[in-house]
Backbone atoms as SQL, in Angstrom:
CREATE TABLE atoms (id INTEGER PRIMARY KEY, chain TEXT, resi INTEGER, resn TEXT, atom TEXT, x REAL, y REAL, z REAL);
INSERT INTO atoms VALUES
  (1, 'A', 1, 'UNK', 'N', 216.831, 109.413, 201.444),
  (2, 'A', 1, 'UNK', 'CA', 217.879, 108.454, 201.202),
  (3, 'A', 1, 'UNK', 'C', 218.117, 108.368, 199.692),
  (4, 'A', 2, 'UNK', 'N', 219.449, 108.207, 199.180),
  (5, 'A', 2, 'UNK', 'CA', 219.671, 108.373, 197.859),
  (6, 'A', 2, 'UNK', 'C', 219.514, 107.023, 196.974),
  (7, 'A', 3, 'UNK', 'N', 218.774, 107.040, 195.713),
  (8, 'A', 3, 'UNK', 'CA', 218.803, 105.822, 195.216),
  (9, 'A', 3, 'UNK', 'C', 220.393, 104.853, 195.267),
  (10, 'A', 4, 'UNK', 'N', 219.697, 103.738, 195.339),
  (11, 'A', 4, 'UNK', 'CA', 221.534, 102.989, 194.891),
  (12, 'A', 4, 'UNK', 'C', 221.233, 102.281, 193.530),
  (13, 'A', 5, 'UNK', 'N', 221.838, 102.298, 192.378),
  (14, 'A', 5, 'UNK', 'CA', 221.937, 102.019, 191.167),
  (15, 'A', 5, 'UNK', 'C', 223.068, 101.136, 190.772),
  (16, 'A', 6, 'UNK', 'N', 223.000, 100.252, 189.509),
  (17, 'A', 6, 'UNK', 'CA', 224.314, 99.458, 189.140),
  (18, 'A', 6, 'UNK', 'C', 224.123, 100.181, 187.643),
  (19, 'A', 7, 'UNK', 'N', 225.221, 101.007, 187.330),
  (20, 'A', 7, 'UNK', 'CA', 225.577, 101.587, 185.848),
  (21, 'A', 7, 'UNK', 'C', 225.841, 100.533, 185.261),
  (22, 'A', 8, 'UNK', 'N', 224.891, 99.951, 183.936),
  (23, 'A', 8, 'UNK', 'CA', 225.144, 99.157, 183.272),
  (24, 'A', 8, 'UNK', 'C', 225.982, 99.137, 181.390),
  (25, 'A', 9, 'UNK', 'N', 226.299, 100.816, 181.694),
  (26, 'A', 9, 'UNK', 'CA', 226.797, 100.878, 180.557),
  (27, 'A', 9, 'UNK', 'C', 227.159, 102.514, 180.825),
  (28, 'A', 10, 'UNK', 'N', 228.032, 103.125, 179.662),
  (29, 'A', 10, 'UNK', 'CA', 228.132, 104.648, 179.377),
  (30, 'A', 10, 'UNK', 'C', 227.073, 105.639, 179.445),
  (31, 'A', 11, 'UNK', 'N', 227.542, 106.718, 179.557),
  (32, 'A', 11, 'UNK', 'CA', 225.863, 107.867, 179.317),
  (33, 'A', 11, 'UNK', 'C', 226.308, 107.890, 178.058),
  (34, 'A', 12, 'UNK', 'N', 225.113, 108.338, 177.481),
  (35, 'A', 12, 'UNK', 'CA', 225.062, 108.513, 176.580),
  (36, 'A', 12, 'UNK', 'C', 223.702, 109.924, 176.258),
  (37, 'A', 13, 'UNK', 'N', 224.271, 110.722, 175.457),
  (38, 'A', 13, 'UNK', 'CA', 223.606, 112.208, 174.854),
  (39, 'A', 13, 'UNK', 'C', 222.607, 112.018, 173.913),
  (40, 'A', 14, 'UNK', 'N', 221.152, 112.375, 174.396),
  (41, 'A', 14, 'UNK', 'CA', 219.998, 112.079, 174.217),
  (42, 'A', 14, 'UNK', 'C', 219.240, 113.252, 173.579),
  (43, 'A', 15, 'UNK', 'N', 218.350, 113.444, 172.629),
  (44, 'A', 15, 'UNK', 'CA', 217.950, 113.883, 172.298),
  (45, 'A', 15, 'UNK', 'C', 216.440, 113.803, 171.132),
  (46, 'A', 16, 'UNK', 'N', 217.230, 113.115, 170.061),
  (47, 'A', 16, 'UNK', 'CA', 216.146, 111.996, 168.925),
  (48, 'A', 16, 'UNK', 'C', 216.346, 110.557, 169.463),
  (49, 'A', 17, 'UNK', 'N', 215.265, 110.178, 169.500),
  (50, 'A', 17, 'UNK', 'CA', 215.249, 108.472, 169.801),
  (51, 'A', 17, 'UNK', 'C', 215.807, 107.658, 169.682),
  (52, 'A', 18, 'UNK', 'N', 215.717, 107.293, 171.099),
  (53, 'A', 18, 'UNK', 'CA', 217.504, 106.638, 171.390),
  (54, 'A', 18, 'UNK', 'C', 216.283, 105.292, 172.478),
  (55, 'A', 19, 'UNK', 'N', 217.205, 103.953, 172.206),
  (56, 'A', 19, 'UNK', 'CA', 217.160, 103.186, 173.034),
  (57, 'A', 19, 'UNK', 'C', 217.704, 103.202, 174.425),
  (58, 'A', 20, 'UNK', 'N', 219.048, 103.416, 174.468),
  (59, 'A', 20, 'UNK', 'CA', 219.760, 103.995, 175.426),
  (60, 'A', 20, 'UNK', 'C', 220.601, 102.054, 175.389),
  (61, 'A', 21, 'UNK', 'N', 220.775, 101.550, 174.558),
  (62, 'A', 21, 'UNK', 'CA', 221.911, 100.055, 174.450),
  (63, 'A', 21, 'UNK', 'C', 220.040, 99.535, 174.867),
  (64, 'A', 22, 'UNK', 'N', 219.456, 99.330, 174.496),
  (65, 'A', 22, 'UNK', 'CA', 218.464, 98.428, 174.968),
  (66, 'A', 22, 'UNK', 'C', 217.689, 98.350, 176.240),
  (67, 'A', 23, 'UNK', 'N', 218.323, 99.243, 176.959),
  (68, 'A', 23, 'UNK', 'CA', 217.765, 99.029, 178.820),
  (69, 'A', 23, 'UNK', 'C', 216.530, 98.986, 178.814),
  (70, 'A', 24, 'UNK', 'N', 216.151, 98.984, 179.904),
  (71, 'A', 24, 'UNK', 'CA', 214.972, 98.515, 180.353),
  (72, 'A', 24, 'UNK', 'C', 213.913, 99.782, 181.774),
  (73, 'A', 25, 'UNK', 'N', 215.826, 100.399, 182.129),
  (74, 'A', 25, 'UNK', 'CA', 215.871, 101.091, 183.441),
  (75, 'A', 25, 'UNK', 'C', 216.810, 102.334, 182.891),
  (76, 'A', 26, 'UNK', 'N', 216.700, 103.707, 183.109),
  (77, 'A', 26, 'UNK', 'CA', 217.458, 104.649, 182.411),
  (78, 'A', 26, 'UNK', 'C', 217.332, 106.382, 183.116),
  (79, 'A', 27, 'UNK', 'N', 218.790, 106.072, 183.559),
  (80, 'A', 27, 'UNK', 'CA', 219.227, 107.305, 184.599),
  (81, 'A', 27, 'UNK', 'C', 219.092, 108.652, 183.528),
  (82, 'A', 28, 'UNK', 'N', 218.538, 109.492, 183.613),
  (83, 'A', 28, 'UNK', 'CA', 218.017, 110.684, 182.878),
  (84, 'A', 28, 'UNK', 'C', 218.458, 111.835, 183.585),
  (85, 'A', 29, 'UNK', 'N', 219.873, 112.667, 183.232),
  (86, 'A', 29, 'UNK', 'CA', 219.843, 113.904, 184.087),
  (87, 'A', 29, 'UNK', 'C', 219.930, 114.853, 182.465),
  (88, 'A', 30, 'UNK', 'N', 219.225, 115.964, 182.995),
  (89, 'A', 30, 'UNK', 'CA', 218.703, 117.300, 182.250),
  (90, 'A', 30, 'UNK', 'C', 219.214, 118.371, 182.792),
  (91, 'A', 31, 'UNK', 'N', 220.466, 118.807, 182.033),
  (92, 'A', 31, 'UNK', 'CA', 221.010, 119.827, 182.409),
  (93, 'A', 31, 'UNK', 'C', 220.232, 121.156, 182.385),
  (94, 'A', 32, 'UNK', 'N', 219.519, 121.453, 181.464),
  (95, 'A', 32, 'UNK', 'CA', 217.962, 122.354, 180.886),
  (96, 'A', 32, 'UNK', 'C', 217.051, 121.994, 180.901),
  (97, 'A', 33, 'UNK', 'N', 216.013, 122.600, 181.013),
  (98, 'A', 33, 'UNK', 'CA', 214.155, 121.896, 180.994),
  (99, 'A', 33, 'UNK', 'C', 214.303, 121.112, 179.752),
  (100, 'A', 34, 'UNK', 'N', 213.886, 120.339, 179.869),
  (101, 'A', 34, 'UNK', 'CA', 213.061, 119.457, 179.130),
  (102, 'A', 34, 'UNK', 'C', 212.040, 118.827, 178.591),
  (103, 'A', 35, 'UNK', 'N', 210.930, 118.719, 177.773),
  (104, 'A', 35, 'UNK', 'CA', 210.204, 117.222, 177.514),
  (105, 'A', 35, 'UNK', 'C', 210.372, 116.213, 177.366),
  (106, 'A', 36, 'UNK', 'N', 210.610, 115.305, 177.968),
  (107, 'A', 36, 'UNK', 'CA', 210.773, 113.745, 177.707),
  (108, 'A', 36, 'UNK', 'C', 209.748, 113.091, 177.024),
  (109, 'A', 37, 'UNK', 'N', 210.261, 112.274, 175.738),
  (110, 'A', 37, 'UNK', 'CA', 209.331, 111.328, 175.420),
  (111, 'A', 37, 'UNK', 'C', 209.367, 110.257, 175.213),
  (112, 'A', 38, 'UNK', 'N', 208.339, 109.101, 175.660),
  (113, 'A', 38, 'UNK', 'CA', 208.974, 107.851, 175.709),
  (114, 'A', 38, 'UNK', 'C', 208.000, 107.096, 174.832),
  (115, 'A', 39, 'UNK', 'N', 208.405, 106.342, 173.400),
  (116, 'A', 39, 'UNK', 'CA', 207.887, 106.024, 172.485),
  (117, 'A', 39, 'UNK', 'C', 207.771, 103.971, 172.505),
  (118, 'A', 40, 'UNK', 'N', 206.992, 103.263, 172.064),
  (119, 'A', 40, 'UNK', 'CA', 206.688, 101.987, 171.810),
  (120, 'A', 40, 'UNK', 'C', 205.965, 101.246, 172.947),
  (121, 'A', 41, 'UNK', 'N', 205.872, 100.360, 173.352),
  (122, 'A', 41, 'UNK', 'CA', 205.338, 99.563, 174.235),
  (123, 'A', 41, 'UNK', 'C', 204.568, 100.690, 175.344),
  (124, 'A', 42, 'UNK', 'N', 205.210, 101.745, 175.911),
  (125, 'A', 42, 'UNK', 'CA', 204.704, 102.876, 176.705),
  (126, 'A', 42, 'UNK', 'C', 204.843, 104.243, 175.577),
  (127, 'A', 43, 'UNK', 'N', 203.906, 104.665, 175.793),
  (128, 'A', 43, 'UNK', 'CA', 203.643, 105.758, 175.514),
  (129, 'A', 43, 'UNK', 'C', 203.520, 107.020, 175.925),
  (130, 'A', 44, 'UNK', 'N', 204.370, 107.769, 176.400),
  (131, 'A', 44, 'UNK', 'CA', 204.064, 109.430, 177.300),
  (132, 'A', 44, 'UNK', 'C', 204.801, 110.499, 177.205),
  (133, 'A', 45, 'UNK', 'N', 204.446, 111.049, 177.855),
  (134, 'A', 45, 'UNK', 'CA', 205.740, 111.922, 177.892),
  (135, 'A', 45, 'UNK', 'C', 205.870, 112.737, 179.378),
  (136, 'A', 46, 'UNK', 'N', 206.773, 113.725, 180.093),
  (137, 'A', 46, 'UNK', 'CA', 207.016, 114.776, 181.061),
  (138, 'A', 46, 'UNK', 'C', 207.971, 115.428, 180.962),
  (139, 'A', 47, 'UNK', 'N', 207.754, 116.295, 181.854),
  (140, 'A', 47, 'UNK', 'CA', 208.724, 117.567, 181.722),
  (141, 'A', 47, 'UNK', 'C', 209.572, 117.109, 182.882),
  (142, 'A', 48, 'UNK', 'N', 210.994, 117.362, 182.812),
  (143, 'A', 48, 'UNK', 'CA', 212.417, 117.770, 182.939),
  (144, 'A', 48, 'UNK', 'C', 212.731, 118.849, 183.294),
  (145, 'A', 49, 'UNK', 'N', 212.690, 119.163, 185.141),
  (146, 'A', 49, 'UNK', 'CA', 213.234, 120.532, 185.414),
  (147, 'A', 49, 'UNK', 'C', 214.756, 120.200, 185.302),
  (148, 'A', 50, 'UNK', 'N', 215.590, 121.486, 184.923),
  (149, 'A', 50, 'UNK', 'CA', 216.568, 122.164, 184.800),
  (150, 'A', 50, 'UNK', 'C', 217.635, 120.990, 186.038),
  (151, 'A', 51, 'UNK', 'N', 218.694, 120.390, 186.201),
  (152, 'A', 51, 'UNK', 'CA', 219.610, 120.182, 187.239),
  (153, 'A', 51, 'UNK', 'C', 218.908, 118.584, 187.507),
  (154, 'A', 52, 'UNK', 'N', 217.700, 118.343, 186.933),
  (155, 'A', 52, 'UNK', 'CA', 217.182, 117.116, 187.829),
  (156, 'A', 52, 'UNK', 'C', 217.229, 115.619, 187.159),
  (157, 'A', 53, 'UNK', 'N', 217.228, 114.826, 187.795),
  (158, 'A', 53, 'UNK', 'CA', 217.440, 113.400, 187.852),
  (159, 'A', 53, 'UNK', 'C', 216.782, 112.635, 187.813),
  (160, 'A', 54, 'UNK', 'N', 215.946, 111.799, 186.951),
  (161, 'A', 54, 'UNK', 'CA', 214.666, 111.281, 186.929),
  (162, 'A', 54, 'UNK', 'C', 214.891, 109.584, 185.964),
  (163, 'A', 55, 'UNK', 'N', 214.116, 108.735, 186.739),
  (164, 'A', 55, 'UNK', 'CA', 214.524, 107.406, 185.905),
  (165, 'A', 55, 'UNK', 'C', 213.103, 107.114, 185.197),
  (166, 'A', 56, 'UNK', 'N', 213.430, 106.655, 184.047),
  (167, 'A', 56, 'UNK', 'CA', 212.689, 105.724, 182.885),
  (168, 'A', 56, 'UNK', 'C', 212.733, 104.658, 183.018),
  (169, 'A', 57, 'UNK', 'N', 211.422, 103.808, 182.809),
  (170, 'A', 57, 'UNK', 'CA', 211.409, 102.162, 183.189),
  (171, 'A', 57, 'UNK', 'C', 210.901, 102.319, 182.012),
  (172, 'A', 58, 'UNK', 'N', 211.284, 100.828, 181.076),
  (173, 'A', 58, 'UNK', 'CA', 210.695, 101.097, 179.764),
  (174, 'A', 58, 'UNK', 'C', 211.078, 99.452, 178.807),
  (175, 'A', 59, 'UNK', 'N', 210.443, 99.714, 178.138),
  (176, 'A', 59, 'UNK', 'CA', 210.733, 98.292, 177.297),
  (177, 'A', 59, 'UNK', 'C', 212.213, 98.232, 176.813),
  (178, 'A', 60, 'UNK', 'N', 212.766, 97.396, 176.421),
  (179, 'A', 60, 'UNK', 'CA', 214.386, 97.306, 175.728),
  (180, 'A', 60, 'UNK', 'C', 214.081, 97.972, 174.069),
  (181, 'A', 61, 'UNK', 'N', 212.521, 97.684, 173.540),
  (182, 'A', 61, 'UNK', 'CA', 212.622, 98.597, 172.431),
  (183, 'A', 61, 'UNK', 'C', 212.207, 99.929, 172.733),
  (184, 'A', 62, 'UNK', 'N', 211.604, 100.577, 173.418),
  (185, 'A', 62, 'UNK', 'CA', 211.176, 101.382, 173.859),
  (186, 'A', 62, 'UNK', 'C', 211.828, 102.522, 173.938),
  (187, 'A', 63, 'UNK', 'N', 211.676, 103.917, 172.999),
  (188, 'A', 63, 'UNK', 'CA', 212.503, 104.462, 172.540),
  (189, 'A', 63, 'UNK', 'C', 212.560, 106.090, 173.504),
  (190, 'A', 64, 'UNK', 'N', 213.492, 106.865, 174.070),
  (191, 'A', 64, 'UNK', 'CA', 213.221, 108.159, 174.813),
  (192, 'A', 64, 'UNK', 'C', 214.197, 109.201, 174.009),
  (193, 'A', 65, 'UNK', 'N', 213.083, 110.531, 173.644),
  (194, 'A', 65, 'UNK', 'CA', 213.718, 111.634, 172.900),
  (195, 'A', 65, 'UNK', 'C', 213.366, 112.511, 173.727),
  (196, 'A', 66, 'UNK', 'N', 213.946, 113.843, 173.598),
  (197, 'A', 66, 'UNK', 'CA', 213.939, 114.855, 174.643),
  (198, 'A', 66, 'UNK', 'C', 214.194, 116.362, 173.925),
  (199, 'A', 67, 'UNK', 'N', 213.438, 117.699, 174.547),
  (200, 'A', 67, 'UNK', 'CA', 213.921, 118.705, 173.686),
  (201, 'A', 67, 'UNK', 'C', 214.718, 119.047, 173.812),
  (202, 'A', 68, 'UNK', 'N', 215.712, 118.917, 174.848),
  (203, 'A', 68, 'UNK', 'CA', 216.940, 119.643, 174.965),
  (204, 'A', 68, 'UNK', 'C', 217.730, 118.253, 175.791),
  (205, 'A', 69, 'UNK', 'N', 219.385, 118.063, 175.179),
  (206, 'A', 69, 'UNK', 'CA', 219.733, 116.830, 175.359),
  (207, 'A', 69, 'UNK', 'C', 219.484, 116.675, 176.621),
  (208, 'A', 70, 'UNK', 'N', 219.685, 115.063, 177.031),
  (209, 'A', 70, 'UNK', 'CA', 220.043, 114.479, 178.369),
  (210, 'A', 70, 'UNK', 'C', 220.996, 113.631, 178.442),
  (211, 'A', 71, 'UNK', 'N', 221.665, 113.589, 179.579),
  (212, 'A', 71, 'UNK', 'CA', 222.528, 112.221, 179.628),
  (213, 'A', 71, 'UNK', 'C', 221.998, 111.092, 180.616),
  (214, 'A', 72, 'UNK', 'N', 222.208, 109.551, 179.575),
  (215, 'A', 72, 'UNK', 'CA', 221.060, 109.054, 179.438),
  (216, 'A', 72, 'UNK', 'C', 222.610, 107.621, 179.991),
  (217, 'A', 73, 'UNK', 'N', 221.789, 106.871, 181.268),
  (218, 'A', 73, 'UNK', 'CA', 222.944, 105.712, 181.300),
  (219, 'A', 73, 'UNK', 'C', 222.144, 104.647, 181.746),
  (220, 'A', 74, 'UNK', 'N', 222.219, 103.773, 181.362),
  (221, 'A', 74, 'UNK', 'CA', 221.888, 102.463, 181.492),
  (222, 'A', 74, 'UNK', 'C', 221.879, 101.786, 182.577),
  (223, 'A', 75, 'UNK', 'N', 220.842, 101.468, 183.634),
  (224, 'A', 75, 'UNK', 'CA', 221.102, 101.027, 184.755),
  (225, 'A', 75, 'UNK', 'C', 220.332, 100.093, 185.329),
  (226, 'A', 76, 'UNK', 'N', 220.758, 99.423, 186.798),
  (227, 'A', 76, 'UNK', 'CA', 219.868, 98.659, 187.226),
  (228, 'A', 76, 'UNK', 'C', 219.621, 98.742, 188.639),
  (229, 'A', 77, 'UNK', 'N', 218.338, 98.433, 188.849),
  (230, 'A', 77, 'UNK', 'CA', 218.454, 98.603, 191.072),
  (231, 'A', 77, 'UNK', 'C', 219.538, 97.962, 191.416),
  (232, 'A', 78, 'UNK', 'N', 220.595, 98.171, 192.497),
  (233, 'A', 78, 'UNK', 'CA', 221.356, 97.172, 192.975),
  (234, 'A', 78, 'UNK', 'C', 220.404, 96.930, 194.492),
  (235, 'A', 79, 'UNK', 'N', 220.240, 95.364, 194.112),
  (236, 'A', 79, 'UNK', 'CA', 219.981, 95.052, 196.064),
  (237, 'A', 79, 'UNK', 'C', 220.945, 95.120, 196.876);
């Protein structure tokens, strides 16, 4: 079953550390492999296959850079 999401803002093209507008919750598609890294309050990082779709839960300062861009949108669960 497919997630259901509320877009809380634009994508936005990710690469050096980006808040993404402050979110908290953050739709991540990777057109190319990737490393994701997610900097402040959490600390980690993962890899980004090629085509795929993966969400970030993260502090509002909490910063995500990546090696090869992503488009990065601001979102929230919808009930």
């Amino acid at each position: 079953m497919p997630s259901i999401i509320k877009p809380l803002g634009a994508a936005v093209s990710v690469t050096t550390a980006n808040t993404v507008n402050g979110a908290t919750l953050v739709r991540c598609y990777a057109a190319a492999a990737a490393t994701v890294t997610v900097v402040g309050s959490v600390n980690g990082s993962f890899l980004m296959g090629p085509g795929r779709v993966d969400f970030v839960e993260k502090a509002s300062t909490d910063t995500i850079a990546a090696t090869s861009t992503l488009s990065c949108t601001p979102v929230a669960y919808k009930a």
